[in-house]
C-alpha positions as CSV (number, residue, x, y, z in Angstrom):
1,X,0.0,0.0,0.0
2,X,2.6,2.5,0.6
3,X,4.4,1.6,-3.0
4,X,0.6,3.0,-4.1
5,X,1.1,6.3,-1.8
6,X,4.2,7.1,-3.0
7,X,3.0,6.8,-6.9
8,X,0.1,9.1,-6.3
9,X,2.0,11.2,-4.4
10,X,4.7,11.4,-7.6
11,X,2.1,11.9,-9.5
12,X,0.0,15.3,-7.6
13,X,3.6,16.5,-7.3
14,X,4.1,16.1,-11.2
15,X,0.7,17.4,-12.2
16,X,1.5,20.9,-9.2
17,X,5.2,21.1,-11.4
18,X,3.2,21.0,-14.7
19,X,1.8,24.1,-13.7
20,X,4.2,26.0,-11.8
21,X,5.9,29.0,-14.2
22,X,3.4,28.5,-16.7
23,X,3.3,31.8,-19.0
24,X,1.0,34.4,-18.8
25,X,-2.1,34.5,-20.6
26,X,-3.2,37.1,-22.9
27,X,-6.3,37.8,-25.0
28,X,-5.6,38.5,-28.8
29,X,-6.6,41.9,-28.3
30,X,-3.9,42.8,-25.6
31,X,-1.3,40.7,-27.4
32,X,-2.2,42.9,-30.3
33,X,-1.4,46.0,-28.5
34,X,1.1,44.8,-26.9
35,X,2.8,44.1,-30.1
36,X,1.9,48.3,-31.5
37,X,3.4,49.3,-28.0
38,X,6.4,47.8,-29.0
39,X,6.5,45.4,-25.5
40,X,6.8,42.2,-27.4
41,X,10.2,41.3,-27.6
42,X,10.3,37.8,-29.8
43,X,7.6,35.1,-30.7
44,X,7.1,31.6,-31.6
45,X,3.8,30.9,-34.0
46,X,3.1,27.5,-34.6
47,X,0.8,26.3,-37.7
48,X,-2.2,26.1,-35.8
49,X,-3.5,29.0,-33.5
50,X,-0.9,29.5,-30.6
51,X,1.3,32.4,-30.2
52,X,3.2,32.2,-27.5
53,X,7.1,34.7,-26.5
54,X,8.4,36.8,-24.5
55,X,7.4,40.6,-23.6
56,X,8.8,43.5,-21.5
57,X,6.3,44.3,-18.5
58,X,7.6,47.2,-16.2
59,X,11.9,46.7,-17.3
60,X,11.4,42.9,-17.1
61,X,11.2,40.3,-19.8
62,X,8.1,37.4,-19.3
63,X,6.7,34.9,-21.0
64,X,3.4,34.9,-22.6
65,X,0.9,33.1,-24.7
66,X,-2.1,33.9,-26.5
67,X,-4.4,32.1,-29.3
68,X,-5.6,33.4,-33.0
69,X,-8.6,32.0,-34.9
70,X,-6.3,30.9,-37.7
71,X,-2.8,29.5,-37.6
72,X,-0.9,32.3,-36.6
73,X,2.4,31.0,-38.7
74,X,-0.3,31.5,-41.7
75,X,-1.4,34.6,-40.8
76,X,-0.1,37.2,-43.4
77,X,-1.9,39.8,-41.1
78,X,-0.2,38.9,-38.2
79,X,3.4,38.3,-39.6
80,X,3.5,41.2,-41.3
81,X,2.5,43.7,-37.9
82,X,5.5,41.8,-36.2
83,X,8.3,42.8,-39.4
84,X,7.0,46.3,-39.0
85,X,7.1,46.4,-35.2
86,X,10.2,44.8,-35.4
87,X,9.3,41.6,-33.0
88,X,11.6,38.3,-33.9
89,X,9.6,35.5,-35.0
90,X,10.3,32.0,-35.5
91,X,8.0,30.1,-37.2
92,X,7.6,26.7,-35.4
93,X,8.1,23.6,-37.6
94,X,5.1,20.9,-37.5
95,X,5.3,18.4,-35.0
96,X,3.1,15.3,-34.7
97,X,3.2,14.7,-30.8
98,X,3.4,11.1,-31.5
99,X,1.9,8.3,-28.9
100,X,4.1,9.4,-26.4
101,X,3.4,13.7,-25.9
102,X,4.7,14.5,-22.3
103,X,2.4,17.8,-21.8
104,X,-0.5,15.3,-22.7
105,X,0.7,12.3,-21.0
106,X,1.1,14.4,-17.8
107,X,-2.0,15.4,-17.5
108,X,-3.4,11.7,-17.9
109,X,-1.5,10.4,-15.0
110,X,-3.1,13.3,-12.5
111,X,-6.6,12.6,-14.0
112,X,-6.1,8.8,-13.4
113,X,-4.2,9.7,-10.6
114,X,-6.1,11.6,-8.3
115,X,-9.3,9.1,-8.7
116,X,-6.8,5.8,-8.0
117,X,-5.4,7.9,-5.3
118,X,-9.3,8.7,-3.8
119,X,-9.6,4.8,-4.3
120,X,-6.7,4.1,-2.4
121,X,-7.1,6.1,0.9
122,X,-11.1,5.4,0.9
123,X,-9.9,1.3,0.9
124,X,-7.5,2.0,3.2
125,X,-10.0,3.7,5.3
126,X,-12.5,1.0,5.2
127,X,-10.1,-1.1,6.3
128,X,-8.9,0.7,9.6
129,X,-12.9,1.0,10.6
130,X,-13.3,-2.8,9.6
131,X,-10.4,-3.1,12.5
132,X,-11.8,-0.8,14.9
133,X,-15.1,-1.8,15.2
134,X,-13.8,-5.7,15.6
135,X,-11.7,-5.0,18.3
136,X,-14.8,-2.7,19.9
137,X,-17.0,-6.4,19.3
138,X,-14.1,-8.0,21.0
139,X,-13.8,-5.3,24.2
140,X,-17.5,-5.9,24.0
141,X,-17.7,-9.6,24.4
142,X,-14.5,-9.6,27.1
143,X,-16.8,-7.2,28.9
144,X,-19.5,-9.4,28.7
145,X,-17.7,-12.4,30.1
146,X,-16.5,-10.4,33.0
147,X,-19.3,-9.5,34.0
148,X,-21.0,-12.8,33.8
149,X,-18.0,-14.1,35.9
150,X,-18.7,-11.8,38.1
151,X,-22.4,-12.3,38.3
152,X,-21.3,-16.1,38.7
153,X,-18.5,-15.6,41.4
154,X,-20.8,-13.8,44.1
């Protein structure tokens, strides 16, 4: 049982990590003036609709990410506001995840996870009330026989 702890435990640790420094979040509208304010400092676009780079808030540099209706790599809108607001871009290459895509395999293991984890501990549970309420039969019955030793004896 405690082989099972310590996996769900690596597992809400992983899935609190997964999360921890993830980038700022920004509509397309505040990306886009962002961008005309001259605050975003490089992006990546991807073929399909995520934008995501890094921006200057208040003398520091963080990361953002924000999402366009179309592919923002096929955007000729788009690409052509970040040449004339001189932003670098890299155009990300297309990647098929495969079977084996961490970001989505994380987040299986905490949604299997936590309900395996529930699973455990309820069990677990069950099993320490299963004990205590033998051992109260048990005081019970001793109590019992005492007392009609007792009863027996005078």
């Amino acid at each position: 049982m405690r082989v099972v702890g310590i996996f769900v435990l690596v597992i809400v640790a992983f899935g609190a990590l997964e999360s921890f420094g993830e980038p700022d979040y920004l509509t397309y509208e505040e990306f886009l003036r962002e961008v005309r304010a001259g605050n975003i400092v490089r992006v990546n676009l991807d073929r399909f609709s995520q934008v995501e780079g890094i921006r200057r808030v208040d003398g520091r540099e963080e990361e953002f990410v924000t999402y366009t209706d179309t592919g923002s790599a096929n955007d000729p809108l788009l690409t052509d506001l970040l040449r004339k607001s001189r932003v670098q871009m890299n155009i990300a290459p297309e990647r098929d995840p495969g079977f084996f895509d961490l970001e989505r395999l994380g987040s299986v293991l905490v949604l299997l996870g936590v309900p395996l984890a529930t699973l455990v501990i309820v069990a677990q549970i069950r099993t320490k009330i299963g004990r205590l309420e033998q051992e109260q039969r048990n005081i019970a019955e001793m109590a019992r026989a005492w007392s009609r030793a007792d009863t027996q004896g005078t």
